[in-house]
C-alpha positions, -999 to +999 in steps of 0.1 A: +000+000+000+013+033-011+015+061+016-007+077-002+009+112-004+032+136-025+063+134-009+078+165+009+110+163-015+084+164-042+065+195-026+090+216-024+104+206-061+076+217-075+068+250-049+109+258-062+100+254-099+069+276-094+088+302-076+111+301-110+081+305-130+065+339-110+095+360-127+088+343-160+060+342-165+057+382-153+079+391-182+065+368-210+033+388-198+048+422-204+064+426-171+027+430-156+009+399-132+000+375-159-035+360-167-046+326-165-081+309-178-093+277-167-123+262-186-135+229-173-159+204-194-172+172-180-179+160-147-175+174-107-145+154-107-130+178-132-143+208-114-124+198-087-088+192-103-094+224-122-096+240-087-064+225-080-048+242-114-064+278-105-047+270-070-013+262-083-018+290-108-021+316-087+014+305-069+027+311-099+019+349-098-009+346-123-045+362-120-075+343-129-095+359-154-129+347-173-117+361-201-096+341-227-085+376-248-071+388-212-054+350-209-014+346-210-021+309-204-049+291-211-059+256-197-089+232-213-098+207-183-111+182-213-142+153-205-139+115-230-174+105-214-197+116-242-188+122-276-201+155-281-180+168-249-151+156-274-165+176-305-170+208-282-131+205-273-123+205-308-147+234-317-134+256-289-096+248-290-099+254-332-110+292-322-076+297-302-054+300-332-064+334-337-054+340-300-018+323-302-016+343-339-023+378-323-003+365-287+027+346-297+035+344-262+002+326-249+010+289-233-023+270-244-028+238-224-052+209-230-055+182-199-080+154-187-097+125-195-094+130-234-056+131-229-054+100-216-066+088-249-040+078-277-060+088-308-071+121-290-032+131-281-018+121-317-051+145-330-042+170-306-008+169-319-013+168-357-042+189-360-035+219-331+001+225-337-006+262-314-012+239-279+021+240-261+012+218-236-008+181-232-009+165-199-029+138-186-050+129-150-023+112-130+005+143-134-021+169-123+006+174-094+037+180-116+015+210-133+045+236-121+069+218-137+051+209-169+046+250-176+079+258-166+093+230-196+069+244-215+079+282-217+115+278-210+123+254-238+099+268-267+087+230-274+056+214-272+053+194-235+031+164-233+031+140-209+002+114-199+000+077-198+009+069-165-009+055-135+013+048-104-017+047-080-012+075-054-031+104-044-015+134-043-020+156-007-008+191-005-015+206-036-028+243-035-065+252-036-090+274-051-125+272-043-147+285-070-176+290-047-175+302-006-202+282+003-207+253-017-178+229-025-163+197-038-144+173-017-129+144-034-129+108-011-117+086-035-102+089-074-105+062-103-127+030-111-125-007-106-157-016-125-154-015-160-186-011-172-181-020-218-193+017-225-177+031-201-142+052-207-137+063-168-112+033-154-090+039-191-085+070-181-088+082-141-066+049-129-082+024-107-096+034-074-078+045-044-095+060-014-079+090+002-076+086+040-106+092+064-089+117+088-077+134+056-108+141+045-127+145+076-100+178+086-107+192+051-145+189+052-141+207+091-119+233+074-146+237+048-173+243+075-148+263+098-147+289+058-184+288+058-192+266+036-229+252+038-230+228+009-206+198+009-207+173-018-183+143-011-168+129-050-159+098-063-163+080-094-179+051-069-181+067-036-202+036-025-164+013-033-143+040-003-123+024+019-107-004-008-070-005-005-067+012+030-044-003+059-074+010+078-110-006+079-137+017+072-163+020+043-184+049+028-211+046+052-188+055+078-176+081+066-202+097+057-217+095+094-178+111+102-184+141+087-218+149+096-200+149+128-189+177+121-203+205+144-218+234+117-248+243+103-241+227+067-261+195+048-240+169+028-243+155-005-223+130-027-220+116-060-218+090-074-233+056-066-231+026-081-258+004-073-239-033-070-222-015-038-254+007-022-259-009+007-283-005+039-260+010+060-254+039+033-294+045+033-293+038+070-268+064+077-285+089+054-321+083+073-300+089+105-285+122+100-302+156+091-271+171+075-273+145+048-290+154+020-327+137+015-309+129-024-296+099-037-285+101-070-282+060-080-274+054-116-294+024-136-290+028-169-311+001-181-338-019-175-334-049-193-313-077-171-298-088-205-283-054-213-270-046-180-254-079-184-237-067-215-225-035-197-212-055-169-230-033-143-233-065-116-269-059-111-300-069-122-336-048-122-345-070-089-312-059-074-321-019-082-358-022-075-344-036-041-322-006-031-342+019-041-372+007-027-359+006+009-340+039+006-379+054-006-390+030+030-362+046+049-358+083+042-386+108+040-397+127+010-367+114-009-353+131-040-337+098-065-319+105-095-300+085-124-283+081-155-301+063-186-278+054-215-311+048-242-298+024-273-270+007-259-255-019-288-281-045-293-307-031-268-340-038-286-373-014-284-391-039-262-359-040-241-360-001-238-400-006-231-386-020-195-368+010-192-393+028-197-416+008-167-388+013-144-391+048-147-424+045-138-423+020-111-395+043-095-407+074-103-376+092-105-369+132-094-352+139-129-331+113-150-295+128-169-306+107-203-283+101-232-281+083-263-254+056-266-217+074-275-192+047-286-156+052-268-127+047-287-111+014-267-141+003-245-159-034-255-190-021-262-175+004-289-169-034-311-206-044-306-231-051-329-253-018-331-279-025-358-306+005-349-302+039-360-296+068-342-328+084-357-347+055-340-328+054-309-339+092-307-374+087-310-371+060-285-356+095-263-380+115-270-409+088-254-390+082-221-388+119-223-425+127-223-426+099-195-406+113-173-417+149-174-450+138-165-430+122-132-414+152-126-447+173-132-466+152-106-437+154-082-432+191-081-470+199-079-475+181-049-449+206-032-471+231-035-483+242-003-452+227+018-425+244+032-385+235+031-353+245+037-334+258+012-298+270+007-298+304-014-272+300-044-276+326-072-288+351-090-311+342-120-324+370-134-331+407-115-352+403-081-350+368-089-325+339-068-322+303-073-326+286-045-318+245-036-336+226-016-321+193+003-338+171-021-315+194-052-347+206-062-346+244-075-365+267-061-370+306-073-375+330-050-381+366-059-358+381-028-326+403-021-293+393-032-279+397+002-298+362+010-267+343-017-250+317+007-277+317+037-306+291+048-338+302+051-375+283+046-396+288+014-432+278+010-438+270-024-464+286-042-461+271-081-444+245-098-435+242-134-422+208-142-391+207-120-386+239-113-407+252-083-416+292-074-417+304-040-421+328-010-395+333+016-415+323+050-402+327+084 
């Protein structure tokens, strides 16, 4: 078992090469503080290593800007999930030559899950000869160095490939929100579902340690932070590899310890590993969020055979069924993957009466998106997408009538809600435990606080309300 942390040597490596980098960087940017833009595609995971690049940007002396004309580096976080996350890369990294044409001096950077992908690198190579730098998941912590090869020797840096099955402690931080925040638990996949691209290119899993985790979620609370959501590709697998015994369930009941006025949530759960004591531990405990967000995919036992998900219907129908027994007024989500190689319209029908048996909060539906080197990219696929997306459209319609019902029987009832944004003028969006949003028509100065709403209209899944109380 690795130790499970960046060494100190390696630390303070790095925290010398980016103490290099503050005086270059300053005078490749004009001799003025230079500008760095971050845009992150893809999943929380990603949201929360790009945190970790702002972080170790700004010890290199750079601002962070939203603007990419302002930029003197520029980083794309990159997502291999979907297809079209790919093609939006692509589209978006093609409309920085005219940047690097008018800048000579701009360091564009392309890292993530799509680097770890041969045929994506050798694209990225041949096709975008203006990115200067290609790095891949498992060197996130050698980001200092990677720049600094990058500017000093004029060449194109790439590096990915490479797995060594650590977690990396110590690296610096920025928080894109002050009072709702990612924490990472665990990294990587052991599961190998055929359609899935995750375990190719996040590593296998490896849990960070519990007392880790439980000082950064009290350091989180002791900053204010009121909305926690614990990560991990397969929260429900923490604990595996650990020269300590403890599992997801207890951790989970170790931070809502934690004194504070603050709810938890977390994402995502496999169902093969949701157990009882996970929904007994969320029944338990008022700071856990009333959400469980439980991925089925499919409900045909034959095609979740096929995508080796290690569960049948039975098996789902089980778990969710007692979490609906055990926790009150709960909020469940999914993933659907509609058109999976071989899945047959009758097939999808038993989707479709899972959704109604269930009677899910909102679903995250897609069409099948082959990935370049998972099994299920070499299956037999004989219907068309035009077919497959009509089959969308009806589980669609089904499930907005779910969602519909759902949100009109809140009318009348009061919750708790956690204040989040602005949405349009007089207008915030507001959360409630159950991630249901909420608009409230209410002053800005209410952004970041609890208060109760009674809810006074719904409209599909998106309920209007009055601050009560």
């Amino acid at each position: 078992m690795n130790d499970n942390k960046i060494t100190e040597a390696e630390i303070e490596r790095q925290e010398q090469i980016t103490d290099m980098l503050r005086d270059i960087l300053f005078i490749r940017a004009g001799n003025q503080q230079p500008c760095a833009y971050v845009r992150t595609y893809g999943c929380q995971q990603n949201v929360a290593d790009s945190e970790k690049l702002k972080g170790m940007l700004e010890k290199m002396g750079c601002a962070l800007t939203e603007d990419e004309a302002k930029a003197d580096i520029i980083i794309f976080n990159t997502c291999a999930v979907r297809e079209h996350a790919e093609d939006r890369v692509f589209g978006n990294v093609g409309q920085l030559k005219a940047l690097k044409k008018k800048k000579p001096s701009l360091l564009i950077g392309l890292c993530g899950c799509m680097m770890e992908q041969q045929h994506i690198a050798e694209k990225i190579y041949k096709s975008f000869p203006y990115v200067g730098l290609v790095f891949g998941t498992h060197v996130i912590h050698k980001f200092p160095e990677l720049v600094y090869n990058a500017v000093t020797s004029g060449k194109r840096t790439i590096e990915r490939g490479y797995d060594d099955g650590e977690i990396y402690e110590g690296l610096p931080l920025h928080r894109d929100g002050s009072f709702k925040g990612w924490l990472p638990i665990m990294y990587g996949c052991d599961n190998f579902c055929t359609y899935c691209i995750v375990p190719h290119v996040r590593g296998r899993e490896r849990s960070r340690r519990p007392a880790t985790v439980i000082s950064e979620a009290r350091a989180m609370v002791s900053a204010g932070y009121k909305d926690i959501t614990l990560l991990g590709q397969n929260v429900n697998s923490y604990g595996k590899g650990l020269d300590e015994e403890t599992d997801f369930a207890s951790l989970l009941q170790s931070v809502a310890d934690i004194e504070g006025d603050f709810r938890i949530r977390f994402m995502t759960s496999h169902p093969k590993d949701a157990s009882k004591k996970l929904i007994d531990t969320m029944a338990a405990n008022e700071k856990i969020c009333n959400h469980l967000h439980l991925p089925f995919q499919c409900g045909s036992d034959r095609v979740l055979k096929k995508m080796n998900r290690r569960y049948t219907r039975e098996k789902y129908l089980e778990i969710a069924n007692y979490a609906k027994s055990r926790i009150p007024d709960l909020s469940l989500t999914s993933d659907v993957i509609v058109g999976f190689p071989g899945e047959t319209y009758d097939e999808f029908c038993e989707t479709l009466e899972l959704i109604k048996e269930v009677k899910f909060t909102s679903l995250f539906t897609f069409i099948y998106s082959p990935r370049v080197g998972t099994p299920a990219a070499g299956m037999e696929d004989p219907v068309s997408h035009e077919e497959k997306a009509k089959w969308m459209g009806e589980l669609l319609r089904v499930q907005e009538g779910i969602a519909a019902e759902r949100c009109a029987g809140m009318v009348g009832r009061t919750y708790r809600v956690l204040v989040e944004e602005q949405a349009r003028d007089g207008v915030l969006n507001a959360r409630t435990a159950n991630n249901i949003i909420v608009e409230l028509q209410a002053p800005a100065e209410l952004i970041g606080s609890f208060c109760y709403a009674e809810i006074t209209e719904a409209r599909n899944w998106i309920l209007r309300g009055k601050i009560v109380g």
